[in-house]
N, C-alpha and C positions, 0 to 999 in steps of 0.2 A: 295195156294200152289205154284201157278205160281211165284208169288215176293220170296217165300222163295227160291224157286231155282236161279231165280233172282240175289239174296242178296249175297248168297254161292258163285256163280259164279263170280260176281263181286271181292270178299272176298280172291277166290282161284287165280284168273288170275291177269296176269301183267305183261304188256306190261313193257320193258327196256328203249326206246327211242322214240323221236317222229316219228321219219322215221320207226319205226316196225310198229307202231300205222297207221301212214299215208297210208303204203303198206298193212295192215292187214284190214281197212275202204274202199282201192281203192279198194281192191280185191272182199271185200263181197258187195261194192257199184255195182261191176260188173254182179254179180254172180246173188243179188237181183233181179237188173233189167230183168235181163236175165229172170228166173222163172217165174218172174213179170209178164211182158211183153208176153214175149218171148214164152210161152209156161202155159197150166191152172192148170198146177202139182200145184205149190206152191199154187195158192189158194182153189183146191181142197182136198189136206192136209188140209189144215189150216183150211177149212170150215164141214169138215168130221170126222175128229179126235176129240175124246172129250177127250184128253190128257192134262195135263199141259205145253202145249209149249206156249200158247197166253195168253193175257189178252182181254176179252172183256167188256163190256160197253156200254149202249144203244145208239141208234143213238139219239134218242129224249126220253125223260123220259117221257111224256106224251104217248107216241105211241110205246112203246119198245118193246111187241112183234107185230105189225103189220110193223113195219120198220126195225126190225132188230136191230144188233149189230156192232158196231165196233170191229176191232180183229187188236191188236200189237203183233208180235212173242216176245219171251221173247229175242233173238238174235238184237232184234231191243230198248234192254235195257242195254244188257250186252256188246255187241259189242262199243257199242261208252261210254259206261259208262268206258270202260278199260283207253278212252283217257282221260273221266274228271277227271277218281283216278290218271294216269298219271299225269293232270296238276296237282292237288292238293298236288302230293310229290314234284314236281320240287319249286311249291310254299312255301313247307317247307325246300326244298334242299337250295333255297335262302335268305329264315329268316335264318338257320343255318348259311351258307356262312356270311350275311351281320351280324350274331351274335344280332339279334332282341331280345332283353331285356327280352322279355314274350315270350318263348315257346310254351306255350299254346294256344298263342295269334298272328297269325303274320298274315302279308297282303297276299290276298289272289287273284291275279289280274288274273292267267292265269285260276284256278278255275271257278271262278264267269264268264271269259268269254266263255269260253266251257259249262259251267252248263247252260248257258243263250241262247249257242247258241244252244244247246240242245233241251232244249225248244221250243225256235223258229222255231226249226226244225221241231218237234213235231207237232205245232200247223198248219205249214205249210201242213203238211202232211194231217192232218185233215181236212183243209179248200179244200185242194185240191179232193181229198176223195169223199168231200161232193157235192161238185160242181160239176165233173164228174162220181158222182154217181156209181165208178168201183173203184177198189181194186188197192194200190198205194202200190209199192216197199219203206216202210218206211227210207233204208237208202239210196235215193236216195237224198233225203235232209238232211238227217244225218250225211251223212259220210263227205260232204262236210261242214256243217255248224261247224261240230269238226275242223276238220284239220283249213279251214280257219280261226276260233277263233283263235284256238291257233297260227299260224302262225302272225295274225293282229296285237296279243297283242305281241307279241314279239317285230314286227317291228317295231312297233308304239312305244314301251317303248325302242326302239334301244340296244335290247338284243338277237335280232335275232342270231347271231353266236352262243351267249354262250348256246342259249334255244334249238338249233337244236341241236347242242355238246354233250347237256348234255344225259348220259345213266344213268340208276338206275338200274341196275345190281352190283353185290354186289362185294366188295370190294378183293383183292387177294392179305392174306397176304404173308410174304416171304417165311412162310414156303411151304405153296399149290404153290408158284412159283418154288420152286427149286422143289418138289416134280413132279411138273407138268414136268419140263426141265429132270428128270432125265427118266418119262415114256417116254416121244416122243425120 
């Protein structure tokens, strides 16, 4: 049930630009920690509530109820997945732009590097986790391994200006201009 909500949320939400995206990951990278850290709310929720807001998952499959489970908030899926659906439109905002022969088909670079960095982030968090044996604010490496993908891949393909630039907010034809000009 956890993923279906997941799925929706991902499905419903969307981020405009990277700088929303960026401000929207620094904030809850903030806010995580804080709980995290900071204070034993958040993992007392999370370890008390038999709700669908987490995912968990045995720590070891041989020993899963004597060791316990792992637990992701589903906020630690949906929040930085906002950035990957982001790159993945920007990446078709540019097959469009560059006019890419297959529509259905086009490269997919800022995608694959947020999806990756995603991951890595993921796996980080887990190694970490495990190692210190206590309970890890998962976008602490999240929120940073998003943003910086996508920033690297930009820079790196020297598309930086145009990829910060770009918003995906929808277009304002002339008529909701004038209309707009005649409310204010």
């Amino acid at each position: 049930m956890g993923l279906s909500f997941a799925h929706n949320a991902l499905s419903l939400l969307k981020i405009d630009s990277f700088y929303t995206g960026a401000a929207l990951l620094t904030g809850l990278f903030v806010y995580d920690v804080w709980w995290v850290f900071g204070t034993d709310v958040m993992v007392k929720v999370a370890t008390t509530l038999d709700v669908p807001i987490k995912l968990l998952w045995p720590k070891s499959l041989a020993f899963s109820t004597e060791r316990g489970f792992t637990m992701l908030g589903l906020g630690d899926i949906v929040v930085p997945g906002t950035l990957v659906a982001f790159a993945l439109r920007y990446d078709h905002h540019r097959a469009i732009q560059t006019k890419t022969p297959n529509p259905g088909s086009f490269p997919k670079p800022y995608f694959y590097a947020t999806l990756t960095a995603y991951f890595l982030g993921l796996v980080t968090t887990m190694c970490v986790m495990h190692f210190f044996k206590a309970a890890q604010p998962a976008l602490l490496y999240l929120s940073p391994a998003g943003i910086l993908s996508f920033f690297l891949t930009a820079a790196v393909r020297g598309e930086l200006r145009e990829a910060l630039a770009w918003s995906d907010s929808p277009a304002t034809t002339p008529d909701q201009a004038t209309a707009e000009k005649k409310s204010n």
